[in-house]
N, C-alpha and C positions, 0 to 999 in steps of 0.2 A: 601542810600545816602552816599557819599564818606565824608570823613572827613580831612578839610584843613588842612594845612602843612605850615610853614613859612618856607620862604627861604630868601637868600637876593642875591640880582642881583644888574647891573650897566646897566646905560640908559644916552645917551645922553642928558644934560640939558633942552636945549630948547624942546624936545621932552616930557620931565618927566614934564615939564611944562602946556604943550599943553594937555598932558595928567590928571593931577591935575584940570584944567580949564576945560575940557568935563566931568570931573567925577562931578566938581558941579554943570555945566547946567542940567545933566542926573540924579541929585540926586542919586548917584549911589558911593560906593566905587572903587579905586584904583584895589584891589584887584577882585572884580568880573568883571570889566573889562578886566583885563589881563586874568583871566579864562577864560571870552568868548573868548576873543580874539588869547589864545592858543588852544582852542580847535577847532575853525576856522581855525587858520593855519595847524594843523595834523590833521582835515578830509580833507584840500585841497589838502595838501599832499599823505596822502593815497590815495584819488580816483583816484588819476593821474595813477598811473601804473595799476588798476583795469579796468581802462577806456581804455588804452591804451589795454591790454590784449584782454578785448570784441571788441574793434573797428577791432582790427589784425583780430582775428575769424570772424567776421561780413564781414571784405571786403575779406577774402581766401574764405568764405562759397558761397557770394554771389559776385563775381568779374566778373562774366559772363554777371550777370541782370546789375550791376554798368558797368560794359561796354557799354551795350544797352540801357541804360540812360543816359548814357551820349553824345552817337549821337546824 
């Protein structure tokens, strides 16, 4: 298990708001929010070019049959 880090960042008001008011409905800290929430953003981000790479190989391997499915 990884071991927390403080940092300090800036966030739009209304926002750090909205976010203080979900973390009380969720019983939930500030902080483990933003951890799910960053580690949500950078695996959406990495699978994107992962995806992109297999999809290329997928339609060059098989562009012939995706031709003939598609008449």
């Amino acid at each position: 298990m990884s071991t927390a880090k403080k940092f300090s960042s800036k966030m739009d008001e209304k926002v750090l708001e909205e976010l203080r008011e979900f973390a009380q409905q969720e019983n939930r800290d500030i902080s483990s929010l933003l951890t799910e929430a960053v580690k949500d953003l950078l695996n959406k981000k990495r699978i994107k070019p992962v995806f992109q790479a297999v999809s290329d190989e997928a339609f060059d391997e098989f562009d012939e049959a995706l031709e003939d499915l598609a008449k």
